[in-house]
N, C-alpha and C positions, 0 to 999 in steps of 0.2 A: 360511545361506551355502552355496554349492557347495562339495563334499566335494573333494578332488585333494590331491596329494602338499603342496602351497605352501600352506598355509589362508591366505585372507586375513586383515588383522587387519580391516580397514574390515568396516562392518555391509551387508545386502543394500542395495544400489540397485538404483533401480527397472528402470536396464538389467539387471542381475544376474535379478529377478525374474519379465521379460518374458521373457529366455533360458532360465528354466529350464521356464517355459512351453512356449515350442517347443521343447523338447528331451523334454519330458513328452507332449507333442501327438505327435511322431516315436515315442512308444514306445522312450526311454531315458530308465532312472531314474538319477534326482538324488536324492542323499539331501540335506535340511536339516536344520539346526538353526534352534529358534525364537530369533526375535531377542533381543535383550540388551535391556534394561530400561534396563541403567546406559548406555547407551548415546546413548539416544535425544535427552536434554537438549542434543547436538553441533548441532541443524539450530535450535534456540531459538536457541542461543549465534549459530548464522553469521546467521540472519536480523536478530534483534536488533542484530550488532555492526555490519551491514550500512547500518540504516537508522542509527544512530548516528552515522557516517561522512558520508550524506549531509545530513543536518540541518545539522551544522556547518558546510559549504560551501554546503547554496543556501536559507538561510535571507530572506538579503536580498531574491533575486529571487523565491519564496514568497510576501514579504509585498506586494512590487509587484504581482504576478500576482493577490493577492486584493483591494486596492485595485478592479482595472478590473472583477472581479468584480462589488465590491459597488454600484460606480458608474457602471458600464457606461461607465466613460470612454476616453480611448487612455492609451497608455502615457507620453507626455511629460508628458501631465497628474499621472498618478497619481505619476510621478518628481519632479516639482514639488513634493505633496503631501508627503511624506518629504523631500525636501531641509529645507524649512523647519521642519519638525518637530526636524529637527535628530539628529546621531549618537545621543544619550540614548535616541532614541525608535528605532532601527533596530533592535535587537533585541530591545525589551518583543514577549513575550508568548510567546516562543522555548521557554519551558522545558516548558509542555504540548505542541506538537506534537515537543519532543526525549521525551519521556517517553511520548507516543502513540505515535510512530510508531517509536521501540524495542519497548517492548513489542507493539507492532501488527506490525511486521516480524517478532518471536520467533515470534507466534502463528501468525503468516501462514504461513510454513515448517513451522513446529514440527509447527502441529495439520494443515498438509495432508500430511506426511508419516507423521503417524499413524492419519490417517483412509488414505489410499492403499495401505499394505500389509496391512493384513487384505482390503481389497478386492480389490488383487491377487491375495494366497492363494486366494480364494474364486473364482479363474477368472473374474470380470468384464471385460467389456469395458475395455481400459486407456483409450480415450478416456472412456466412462462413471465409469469409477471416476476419472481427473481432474477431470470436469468435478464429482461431487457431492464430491468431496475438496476442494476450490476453496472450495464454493458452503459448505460447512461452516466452513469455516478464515476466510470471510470475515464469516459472522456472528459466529462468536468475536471477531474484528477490532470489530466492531460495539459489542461491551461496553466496549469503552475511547473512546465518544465521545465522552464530555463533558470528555477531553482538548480535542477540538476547536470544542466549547462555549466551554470560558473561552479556549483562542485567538482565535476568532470577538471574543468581547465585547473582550478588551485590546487585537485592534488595530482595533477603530472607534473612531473619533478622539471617539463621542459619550462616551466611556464611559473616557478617557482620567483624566479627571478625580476620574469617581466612585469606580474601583478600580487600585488601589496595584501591585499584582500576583498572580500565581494567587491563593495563598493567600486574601486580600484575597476577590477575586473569590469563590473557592470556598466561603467563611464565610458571605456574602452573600447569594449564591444558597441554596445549603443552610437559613437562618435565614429568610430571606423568601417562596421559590418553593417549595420543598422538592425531593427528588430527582427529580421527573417535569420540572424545569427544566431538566437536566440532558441530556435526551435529546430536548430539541424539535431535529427535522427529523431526529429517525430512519430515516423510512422512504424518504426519497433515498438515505439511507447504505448500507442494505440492497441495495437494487436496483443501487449501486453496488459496492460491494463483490463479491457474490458471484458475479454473472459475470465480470466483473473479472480475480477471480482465476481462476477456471475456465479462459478464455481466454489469459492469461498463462503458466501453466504451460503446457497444451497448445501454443502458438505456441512456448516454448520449448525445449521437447522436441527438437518437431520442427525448428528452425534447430538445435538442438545436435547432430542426430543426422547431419545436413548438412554442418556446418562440418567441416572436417579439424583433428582433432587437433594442436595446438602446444605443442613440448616445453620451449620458452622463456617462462621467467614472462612477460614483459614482452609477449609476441606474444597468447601465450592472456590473460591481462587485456587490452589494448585488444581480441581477441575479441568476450572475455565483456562489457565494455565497452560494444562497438558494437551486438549481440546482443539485452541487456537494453535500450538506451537507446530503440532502433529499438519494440519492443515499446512499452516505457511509453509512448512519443511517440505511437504509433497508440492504443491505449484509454484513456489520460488525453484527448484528444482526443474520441472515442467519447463518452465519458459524462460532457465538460466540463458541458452542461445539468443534470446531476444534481448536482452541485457549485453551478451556479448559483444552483438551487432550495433546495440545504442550505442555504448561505451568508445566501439572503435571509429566509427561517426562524430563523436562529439570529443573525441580525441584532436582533432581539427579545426583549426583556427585559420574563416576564408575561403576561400576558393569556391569551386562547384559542391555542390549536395550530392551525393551519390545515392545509389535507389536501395532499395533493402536486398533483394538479389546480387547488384553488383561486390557489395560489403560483406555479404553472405560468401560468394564464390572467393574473394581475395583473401579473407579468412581461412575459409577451409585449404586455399593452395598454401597460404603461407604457414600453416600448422600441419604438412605434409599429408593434406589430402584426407586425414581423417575426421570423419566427425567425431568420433571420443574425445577428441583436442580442444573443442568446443567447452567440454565440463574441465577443462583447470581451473580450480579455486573451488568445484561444486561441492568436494565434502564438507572444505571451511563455510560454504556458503550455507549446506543444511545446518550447519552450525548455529550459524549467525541469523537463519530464517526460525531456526526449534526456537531462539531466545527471543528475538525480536517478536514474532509471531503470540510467543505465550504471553508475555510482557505485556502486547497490545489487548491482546482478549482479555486476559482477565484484568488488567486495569480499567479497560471499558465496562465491562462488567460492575466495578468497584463504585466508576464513576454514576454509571446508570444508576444503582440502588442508593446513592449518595442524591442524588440531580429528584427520583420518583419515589418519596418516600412512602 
């Protein structure tokens, strides 16, 4: 952290970091101290508390949005489809993407903010060093997939029947497919994930370095808010098709693994050959990314100045 009469107590950020850069480029020393250890577990705790927050609020429109997915239908269809099902059924299958996307948001944070400052020490390019801090943090993301595995299988309605929940589900799979079941449609997930995140942190940076500073809780969260939302709405949109392709992958219970090509082509022939068929569900989905998206940013935000006093 920068040396000066007032030490702070907060650990280096990464604007902290990039300033002591130009001040070291200008030929004036900065003295640091290396970061704190006990420290670091602060950006786990916001990201994880972040996505925890938004699970419990757009869980419902989540499972509508993966309906049109899986059946390329519209949305009054897929609403029909869940009406009848009935309330019992509105929120099977919630606990793995609440325990995904917790841990998946910790990691998400956690590990790009641990990958990002030895890169910046190291005098790299800060657009560089976010974008492979990103692309890192998102394949650690990647390890907790077969969260979205047993979500996948609890909410197709084929499969309603055969398992109870996760648990259920997870016994099943493990006993009969073994752990390489677990990870069918990987490789969307990948290609998903780590640009993703590369591009999110950089787009965010940059709108926060833009925005003017607001001293009122209430102004800076709808901010951080609008900020975040705007973001997720544009690359949950971006790489709706790879979600597509996961989805209809792990629609499948068994058999051979098919390649991201293969799934790709069978798709685009059986939604008559066009790619626009690919976006069914993408307007509910900027939806469901505007909410989700703002939810997660400014509640990390909330968490951060709560965690660095």
């Amino acid at each position: 952290m920068l040396s000066c009469d007032c030490k702070r107590k907060m650990d280096i950020s990464e604007q902290q970091l990039l300033e002591t850069r130009r001040l070291k480029d200008a030929g004036i020393e900065v003295a640091m101290s290396s970061p704190q250890p006990l420290i670091h577990w602060k950006e786990f705790v916001c990201g994880g508390g972040s996505a925890f927050c938004n699970i419990i609020i757009s869980y419902p429109l989540n499972k509508l949005i993966f309906r049109q997915m899986m059946h390329g239908v519209e949305a009054t269809f897929a609403l029909n489809q869940l009406q009848k099902e009935g309330l019992a059924y509105l929120y099977r299958g919630m606990l793995p993407p609440l325990l995904q996307r917790t841990l998946s948001m910790s990691l998400m944070f956690g590990v790009y903010d641990e990958c990002l400052r030895p890169l910046l020490d190291h005098k790299v390019n800060p657009y560089v060093a976010k974008t492979v801090a990103g692309v890192v943090a998102g394949c650690f993301e990647a390890t907790l997939m077969p969260f979205e595995r047993l979500q996948t299988l609890l909410i197709h309605p084929k499969f309603h029947q055969e398992f109870k929940n996760t648990g259920h589900a997870a016994r099943y799979i493990s006993k009969h497919y073994g752990i390489k079941e677990f990870y069918r449609g990987l490789i969307p997930i990948l290609y998903r994930n780590g640009p993703s995140n590369a591009m999110f942190f950089i787009i965010r940076d940059e709108i926060k370095d833009k925005l003017p500073q607001q001293k009122l809780i209430f102004y800076a969260s709808l901010q951080n808010f609008l900020a975040g939302a705007s973001i997720g709405a544009f690359l949950s949109t971006l790489f709706y098709p790879l979600n597509v392709i996961k989805i209809a992958m792990q629609c499948e219970l068994g058999g051979g693994h098919r390649t991201i090509l293969y799934e790709f082509r069978y798709i685009l022939h059986k939604r008559g050959s066009k790619f626009a068929n690919f976006y069914h569900g993408a307007l509910l989905n900027i939806s469901r990314a505007f909410i989700s998206w703002g939810i997660i940013n400014a509640s990390y935000e909330i968490f951060r100045k709560a965690l660095y006093p």
